[in-house]
C-alpha atoms as one frame of an Amber mdcrd trajectory, in Angstrom:
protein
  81.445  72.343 -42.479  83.453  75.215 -41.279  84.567  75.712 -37.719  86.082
  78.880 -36.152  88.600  77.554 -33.497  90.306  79.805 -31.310  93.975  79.198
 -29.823  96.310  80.984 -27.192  97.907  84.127 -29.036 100.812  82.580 -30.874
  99.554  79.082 -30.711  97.883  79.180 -33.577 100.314  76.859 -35.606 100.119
  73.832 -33.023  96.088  74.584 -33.313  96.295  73.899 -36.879  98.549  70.977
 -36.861  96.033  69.710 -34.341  93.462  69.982 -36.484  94.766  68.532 -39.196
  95.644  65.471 -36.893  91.973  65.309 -35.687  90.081  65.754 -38.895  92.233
  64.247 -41.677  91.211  66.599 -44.556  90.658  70.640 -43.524  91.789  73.552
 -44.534  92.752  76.252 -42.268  93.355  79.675 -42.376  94.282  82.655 -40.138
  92.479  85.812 -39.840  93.390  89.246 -38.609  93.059  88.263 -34.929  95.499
  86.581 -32.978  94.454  83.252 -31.886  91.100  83.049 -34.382  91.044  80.426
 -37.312  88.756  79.327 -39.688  89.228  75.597 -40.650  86.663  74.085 -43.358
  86.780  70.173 -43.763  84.129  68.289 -45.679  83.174  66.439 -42.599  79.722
  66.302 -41.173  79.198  68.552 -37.890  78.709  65.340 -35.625  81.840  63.928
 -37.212  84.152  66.516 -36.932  82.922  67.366 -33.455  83.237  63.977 -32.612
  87.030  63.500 -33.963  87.843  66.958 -31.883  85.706  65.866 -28.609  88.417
  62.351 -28.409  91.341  64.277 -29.347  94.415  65.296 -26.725  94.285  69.228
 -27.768  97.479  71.029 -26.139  96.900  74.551 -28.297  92.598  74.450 -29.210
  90.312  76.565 -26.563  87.350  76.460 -28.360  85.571  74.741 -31.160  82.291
  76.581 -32.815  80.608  74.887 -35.962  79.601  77.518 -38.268  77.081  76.589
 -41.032  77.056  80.191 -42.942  79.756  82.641 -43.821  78.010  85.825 -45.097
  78.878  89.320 -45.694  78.920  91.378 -41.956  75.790  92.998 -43.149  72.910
  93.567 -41.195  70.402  92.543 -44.137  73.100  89.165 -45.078  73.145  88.347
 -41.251  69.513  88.297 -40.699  68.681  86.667 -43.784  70.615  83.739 -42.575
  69.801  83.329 -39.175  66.177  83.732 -40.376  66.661  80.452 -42.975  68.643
  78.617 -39.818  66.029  79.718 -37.745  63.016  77.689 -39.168  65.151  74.313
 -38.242  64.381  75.484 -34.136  62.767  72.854 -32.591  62.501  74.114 -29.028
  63.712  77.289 -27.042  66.513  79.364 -28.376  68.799  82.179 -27.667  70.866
  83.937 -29.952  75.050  84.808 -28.775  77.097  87.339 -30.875  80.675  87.982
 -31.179  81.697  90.818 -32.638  85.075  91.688 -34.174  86.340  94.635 -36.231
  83.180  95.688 -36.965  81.783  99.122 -35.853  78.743  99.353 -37.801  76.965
  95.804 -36.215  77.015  95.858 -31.794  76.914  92.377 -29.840  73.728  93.437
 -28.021  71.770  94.377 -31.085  72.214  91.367 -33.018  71.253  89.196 -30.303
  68.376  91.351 -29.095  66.940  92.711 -32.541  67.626  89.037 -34.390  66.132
  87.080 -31.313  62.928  89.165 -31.199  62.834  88.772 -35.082  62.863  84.713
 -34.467  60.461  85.142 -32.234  57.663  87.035 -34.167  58.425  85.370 -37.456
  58.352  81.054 -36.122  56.523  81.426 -32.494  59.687  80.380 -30.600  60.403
  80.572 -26.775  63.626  82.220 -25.606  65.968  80.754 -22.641  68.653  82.373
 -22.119  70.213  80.153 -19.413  69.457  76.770 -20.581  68.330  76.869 -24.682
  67.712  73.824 -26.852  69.473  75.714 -29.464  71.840  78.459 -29.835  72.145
  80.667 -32.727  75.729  82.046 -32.827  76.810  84.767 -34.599  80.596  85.300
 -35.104  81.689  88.462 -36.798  85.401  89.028 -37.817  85.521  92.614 -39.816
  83.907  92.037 -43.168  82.666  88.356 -42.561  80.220  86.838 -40.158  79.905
  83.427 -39.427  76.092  81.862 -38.326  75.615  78.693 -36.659  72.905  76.793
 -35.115  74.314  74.542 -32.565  72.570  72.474 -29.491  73.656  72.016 -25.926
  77.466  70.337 -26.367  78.039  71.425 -30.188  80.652  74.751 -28.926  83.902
  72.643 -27.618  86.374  74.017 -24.735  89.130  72.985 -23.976  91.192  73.889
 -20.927  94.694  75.099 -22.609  97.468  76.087 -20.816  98.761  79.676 -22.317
């Protein structure tokens, strides 16, 4: 399971201790943006989330379980949502993120790739209160795709 977590700019090495406290065996590594990590651990999603939901985080904001890390590619990024997309078992919506990437915009993954859902399993959208959330993270090169219900994205209130 891989999880992006994000942390106050220059936290980031409390965020991983933390981490490694909560969830025993991970690996974590930085990316290019300030507070944004990518920590794998062999964990099961309900596990992990569950070790990070009882811990006493001083330095992690946010928690996001990512099941895919693909190319930032329009064709890679709809191919996977597509294959996450047939476990939907209710209404959707689909949330983007995008980071040092010019060629793929926030609106038109979420717009183009929900419609897409739509047409190709009969789904419902909700944007305001989905069964399901598709979430697309992209940081430059890589995107990250996850399929997470209501409570699966942690937050944390962290003091900066």
């Amino acid at each position: 399971m891989i999880l992006l977590v994000t942390a106050p700019p220059g936290r980031e090495g409390d965020a991983i201790l933390e981490l490694e406290w909560a969830l025993g065996k991970v690996r974590v590594k930085g990316t290019d943006w300030r507070g944004v990590l990518l920590a794998e651990t062999p964990l099961p999603k309900d596990e992990a989330l569950k070790r990070l939901r009882n811990f006493e985080t001083q330095a992690i904001q946010r928690v996001i379980p990512i099941e895919r890390l693909v190319p930032a590619r329009w064709e890679e990024v709809e191919k996977a949502v597509l294959e996450l997309g047939k476990a939907i078992d209710g209404t959707f919506a689909v949330r983007a993120r995008v980071r040092g990437n010019k060629r793929l915009s926030q609106r038109e993954l979420e717009v183009k790739l929900g419609s897409l859902l739509v047409e190709r399993y009969n789904l419902k959208v909700n944007l305001s209160e989905p069964d399901y959330t598709v979430i697309i993270e992209v940081l430059g090169k890589k995107a990250g795709i996850g399929l997470v219900r209501k409570g699966e994205v942690l937050r944390f209130d962290v003091k900066e």
